[in-house]
DRENKOLFI-904029 format. One record per residue (C-alpha): residue in one letter; x, y, z. Coordinates in pm, whole numbers. Each point is the difference from the previous one (the first is absolute). Layout:
# DRENKOLFI-904029
[a,[X,Y,Z]];
...
# end
This chain:
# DRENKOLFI-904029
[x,[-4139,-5807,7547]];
[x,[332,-149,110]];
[x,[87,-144,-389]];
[x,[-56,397,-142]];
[x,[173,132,270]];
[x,[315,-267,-61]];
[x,[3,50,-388]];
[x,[-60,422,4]];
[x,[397,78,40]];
[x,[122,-232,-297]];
[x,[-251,160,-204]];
[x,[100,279,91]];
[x,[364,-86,-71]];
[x,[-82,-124,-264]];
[x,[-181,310,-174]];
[x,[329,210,127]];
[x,[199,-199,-231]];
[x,[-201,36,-282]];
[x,[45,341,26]];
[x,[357,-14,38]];
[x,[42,-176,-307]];
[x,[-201,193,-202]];
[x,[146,279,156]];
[x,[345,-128,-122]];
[x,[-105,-98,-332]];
[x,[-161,349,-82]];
[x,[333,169,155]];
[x,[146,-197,-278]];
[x,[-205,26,-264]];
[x,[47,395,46]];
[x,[346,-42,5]];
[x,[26,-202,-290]];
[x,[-191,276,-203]];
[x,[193,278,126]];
[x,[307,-139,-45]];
[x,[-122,-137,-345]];
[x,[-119,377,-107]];
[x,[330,149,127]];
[x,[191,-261,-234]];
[x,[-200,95,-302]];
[x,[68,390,98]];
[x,[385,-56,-75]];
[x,[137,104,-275]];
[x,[10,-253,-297]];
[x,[377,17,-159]];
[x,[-37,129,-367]];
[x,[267,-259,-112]];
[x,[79,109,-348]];
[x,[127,-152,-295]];
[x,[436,41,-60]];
[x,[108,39,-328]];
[x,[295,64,-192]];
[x,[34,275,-242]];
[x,[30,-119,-378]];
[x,[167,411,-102]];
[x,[277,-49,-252]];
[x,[55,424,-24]];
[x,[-90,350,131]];
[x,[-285,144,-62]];
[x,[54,234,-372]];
[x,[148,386,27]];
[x,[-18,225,-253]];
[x,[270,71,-191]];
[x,[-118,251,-264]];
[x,[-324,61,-140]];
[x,[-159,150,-360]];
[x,[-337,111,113]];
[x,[-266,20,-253]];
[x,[-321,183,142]];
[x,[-67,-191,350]];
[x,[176,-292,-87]];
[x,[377,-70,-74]];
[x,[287,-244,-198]];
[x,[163,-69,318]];
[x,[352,-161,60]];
[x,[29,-181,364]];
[x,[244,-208,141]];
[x,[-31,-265,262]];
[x,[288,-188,233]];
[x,[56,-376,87]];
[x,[-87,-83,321]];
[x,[251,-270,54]];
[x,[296,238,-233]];
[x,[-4,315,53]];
[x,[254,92,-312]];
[x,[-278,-141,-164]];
[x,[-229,272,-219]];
[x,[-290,-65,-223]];
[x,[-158,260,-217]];
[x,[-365,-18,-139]];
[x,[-184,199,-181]];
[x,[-386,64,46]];
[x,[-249,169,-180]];
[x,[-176,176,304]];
[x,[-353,153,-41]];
[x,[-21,19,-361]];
[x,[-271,-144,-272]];
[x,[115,20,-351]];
[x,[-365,32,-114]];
[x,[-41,336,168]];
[x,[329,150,-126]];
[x,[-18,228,-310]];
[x,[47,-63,-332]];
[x,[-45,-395,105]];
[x,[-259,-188,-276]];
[x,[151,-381,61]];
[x,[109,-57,379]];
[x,[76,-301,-64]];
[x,[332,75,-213]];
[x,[112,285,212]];
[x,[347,-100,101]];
[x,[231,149,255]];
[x,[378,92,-70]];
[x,[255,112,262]];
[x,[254,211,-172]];
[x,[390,145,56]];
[x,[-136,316,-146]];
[x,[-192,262,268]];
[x,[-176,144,-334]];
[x,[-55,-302,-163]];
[x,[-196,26,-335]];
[x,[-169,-321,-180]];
[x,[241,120,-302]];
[x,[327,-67,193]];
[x,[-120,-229,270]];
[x,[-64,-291,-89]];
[x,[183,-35,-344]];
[x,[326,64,199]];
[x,[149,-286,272]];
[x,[-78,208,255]];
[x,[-321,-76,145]];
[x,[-147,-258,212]];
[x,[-340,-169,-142]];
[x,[-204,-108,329]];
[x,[-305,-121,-225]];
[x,[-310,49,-96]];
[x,[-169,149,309]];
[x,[-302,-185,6]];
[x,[219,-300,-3]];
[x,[209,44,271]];
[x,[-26,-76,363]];
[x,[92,286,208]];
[x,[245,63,168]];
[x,[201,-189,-258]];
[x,[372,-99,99]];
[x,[244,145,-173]];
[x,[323,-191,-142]];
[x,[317,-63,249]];
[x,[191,272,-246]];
[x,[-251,273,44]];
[x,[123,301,166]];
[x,[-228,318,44]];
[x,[249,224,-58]];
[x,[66,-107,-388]];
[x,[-424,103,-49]];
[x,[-104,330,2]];
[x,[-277,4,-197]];
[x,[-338,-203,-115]];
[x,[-230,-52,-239]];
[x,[-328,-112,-70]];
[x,[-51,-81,-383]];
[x,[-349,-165,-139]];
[x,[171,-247,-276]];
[x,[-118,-127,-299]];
[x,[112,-251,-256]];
[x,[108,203,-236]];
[x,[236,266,144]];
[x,[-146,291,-168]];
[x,[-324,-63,231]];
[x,[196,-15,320]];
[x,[-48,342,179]];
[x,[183,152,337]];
[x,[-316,61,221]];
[x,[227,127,339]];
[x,[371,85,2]];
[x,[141,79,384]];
[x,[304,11,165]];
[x,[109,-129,337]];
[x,[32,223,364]];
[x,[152,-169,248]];
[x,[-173,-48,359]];
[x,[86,334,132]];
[x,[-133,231,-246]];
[x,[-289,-166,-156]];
[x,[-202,240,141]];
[x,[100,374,8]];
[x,[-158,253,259]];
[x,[-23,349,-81]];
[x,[318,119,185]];
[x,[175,-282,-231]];
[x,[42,-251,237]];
[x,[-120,-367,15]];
[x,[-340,-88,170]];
[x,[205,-323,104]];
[x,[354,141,84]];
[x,[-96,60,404]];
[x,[202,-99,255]];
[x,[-106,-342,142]];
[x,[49,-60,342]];
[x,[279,-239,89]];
[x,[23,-381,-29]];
[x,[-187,-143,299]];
[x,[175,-332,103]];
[x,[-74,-221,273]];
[x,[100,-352,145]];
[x,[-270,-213,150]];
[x,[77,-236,292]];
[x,[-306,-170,308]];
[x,[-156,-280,96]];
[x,[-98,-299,-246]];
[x,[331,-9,-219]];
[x,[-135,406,-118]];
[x,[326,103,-231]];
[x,[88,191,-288]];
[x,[79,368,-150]];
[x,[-315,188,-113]];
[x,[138,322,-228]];
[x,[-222,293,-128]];
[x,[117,141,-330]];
[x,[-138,199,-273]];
[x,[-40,-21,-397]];
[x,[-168,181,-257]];
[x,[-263,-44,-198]];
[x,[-260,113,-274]];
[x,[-365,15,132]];
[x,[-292,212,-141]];
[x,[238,204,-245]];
[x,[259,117,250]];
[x,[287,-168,188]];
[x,[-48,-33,363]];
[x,[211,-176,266]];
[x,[-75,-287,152]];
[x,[141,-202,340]];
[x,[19,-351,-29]];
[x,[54,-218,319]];
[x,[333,-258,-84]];
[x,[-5,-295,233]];
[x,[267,-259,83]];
[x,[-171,-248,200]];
[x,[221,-371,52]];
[x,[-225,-226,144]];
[x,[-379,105,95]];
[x,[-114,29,390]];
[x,[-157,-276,158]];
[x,[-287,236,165]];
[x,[-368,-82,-61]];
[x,[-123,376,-140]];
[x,[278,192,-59]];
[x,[-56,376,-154]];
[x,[245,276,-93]];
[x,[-38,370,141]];
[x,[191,341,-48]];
[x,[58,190,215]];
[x,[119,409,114]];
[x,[114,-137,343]];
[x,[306,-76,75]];
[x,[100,-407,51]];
[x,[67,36,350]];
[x,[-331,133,41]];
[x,[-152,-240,-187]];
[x,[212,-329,89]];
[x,[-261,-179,232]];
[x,[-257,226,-47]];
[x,[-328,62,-114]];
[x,[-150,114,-352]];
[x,[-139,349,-41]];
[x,[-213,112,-260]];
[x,[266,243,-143]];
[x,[189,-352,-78]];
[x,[-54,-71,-355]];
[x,[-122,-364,-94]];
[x,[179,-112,-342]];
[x,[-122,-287,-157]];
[x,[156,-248,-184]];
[x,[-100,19,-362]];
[x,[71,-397,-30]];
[x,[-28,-98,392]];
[x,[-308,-174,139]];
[x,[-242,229,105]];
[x,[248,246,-39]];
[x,[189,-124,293]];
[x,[400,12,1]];
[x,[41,-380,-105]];
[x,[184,21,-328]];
[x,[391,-92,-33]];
[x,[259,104,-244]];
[x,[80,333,-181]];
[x,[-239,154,-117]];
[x,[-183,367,-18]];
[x,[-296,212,-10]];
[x,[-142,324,3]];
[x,[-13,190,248]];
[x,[-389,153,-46]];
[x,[-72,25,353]];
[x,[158,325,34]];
[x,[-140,245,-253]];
[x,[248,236,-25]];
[x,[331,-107,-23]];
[x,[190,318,222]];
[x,[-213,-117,257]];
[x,[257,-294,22]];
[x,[228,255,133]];
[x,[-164,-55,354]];
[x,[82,-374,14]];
[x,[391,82,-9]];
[x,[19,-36,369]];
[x,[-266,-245,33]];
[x,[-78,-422,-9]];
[x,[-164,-325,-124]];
[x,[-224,-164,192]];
[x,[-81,-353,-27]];
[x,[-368,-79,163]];
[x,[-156,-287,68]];
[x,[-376,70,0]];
[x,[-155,-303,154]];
[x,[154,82,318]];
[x,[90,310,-43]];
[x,[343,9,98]];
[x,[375,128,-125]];
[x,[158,-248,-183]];
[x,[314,156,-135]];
[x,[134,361,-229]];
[x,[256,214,-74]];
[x,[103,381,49]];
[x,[7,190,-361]];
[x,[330,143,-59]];
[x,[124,211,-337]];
[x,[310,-269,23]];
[x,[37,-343,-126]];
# end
């Protein structure tokens, strides 16, 4: 009796420590998990590849167009990028297959002629020093860049002869002339489906966080698509050095800057993504430009005048920089 009486309170104790321990140890073991499933719960940064753009000019613009059916002999000029005195013309057989065109029995041989005449004949065209032979069509890579001398306004005309060897067998199969950008396409009051007036050139200067800097311009061209003209925005970008954030991504935006400087996104904001950034993010460098297909209709442009550029980071969904629109450079 007097042994189990002396021994009882350290077993005791000692069972009361066991349990502490454990205790402890489960306390951590809970802790470790929680805190483990909170970690995994944050948001992974998307860090995306940089790159430097490797665009030498602009994208084309029409300059004048000889439409045949749905398709056209189009003229279009480009710019350098690093001149801007710079101008390139090229020519580009748009929407067109010689093997459906009339009158056509050898595709092969049909051969295109750009001509000073605007009522060129196969007669006068091409046995007189002023025309232009591009090639044979099937031959040719389109657009095909024309020579340094080229100037639009010495060719009115074009033609599209099937040749033979002997010259006798050599037939016109279209003759066309030229229209220039703006009346290409007449409506019924006489006017040109693509002489509207644009709304202004939207300019903006980027600054924020991560070394975010540049000029981001929207501007507008013409161009021939599905047998009309039809305008077009393109997005011009000026970026020096790409941002050091991990998911960078490009929105416009109605709001004014000072609204959205800091801010949050909305789901007005429209998301534009880069056609040669990763994942579309805002991660390319350099001059460079695109078009502007997020916005439909081009008027609607007019209600970013007074508006800005967001740059987002969506991992941690935060403001990382912008730029308030203005109609001034």
């Amino acid at each position: 009796m007097g042994s189990n009486s002396e021994t009882a309170p350290g077993n005791a104790t000692t069972k009361h420590r066991r349990f502490v321990i454990i205790g402890v140890c489960l306390v951590a073991i809970i802790a470790a998990i929680v805190i483990g499933v909170y970690f995994v719960r944050l948001p992974v940064p998307e860090v995306l590849i940089v790159s430097e753009s490797n665009a030498t000019e602009t994208l084309p613009a029409l300059v004048k167009a000889a439409p045949i059916g749905n398709g056209a002999i189009v003229i279009m000029f480009t710019e350098s990028l690093k001149d801007d005195d710079t101008v390139f013309y090229y020519v580009n057989f748009q929407d067109l297959n010689t093997a459906t065109l009339e009158s056509v029995t050898d595709p092969d041989n049909v051969a295109l002629y750009l001509t000073q005449s605007s009522e060129p004949t196969i007669a006068d065209g091409i046995e007189m020093q002023t025309v232009l032979r591009i090639g044979l069509v099937n031959d040719v890579a389109f657009p095909l860049l024309l020579p340094e001398s080229f100037d639009p306004e010495d060719y009115l005309g074009t033609l599209l002869v099937q040749e033979a060897p002997w010259a006798e067998d050599t037939f016109e199969i279209f003759s066309g002339s030229f229209k220039d950008s703006t009346n290409v396409n007449e409506n019924e009051d006489g006017g040109s489906a693509a002489a509207v007036e644009l709304p202004p050139i939207l300019f903006s200067q980027l600054s924020g966080e991560y070394g975010i800097k540049g000029t981001v311009t929207i501007d507008y061209i013409t161009k021939f698509q599905d047998g009309q003209i039809k305008n077009a925005a393109v997005i011009q970008f000026d970026i020096p050095a790409v941002n050091s954030a991990p998911g960078p991504f490009l929105f416009l935006s109605k709001r004014p800057f000072l609204e959205t400087k800091n801010g949050d996104i909305t789901n007005e904001d429209v998301a534009i993504d880069l056609d040669d950034g990763d994942q579309g993010g805002f991660t390319v460098m350099g001059r460079f430009e695109q078009v502007l297909d997020e916005i439909d209709n081009v008027q609607d442009l007019n209600d970013y005048k007074n508006g800005s550029w967001i740059v987002w980071c969506k991992p941690y969904s935060v403001w990382l920089g912008g730029g308030p629109i203005s109609t001034e450079s």
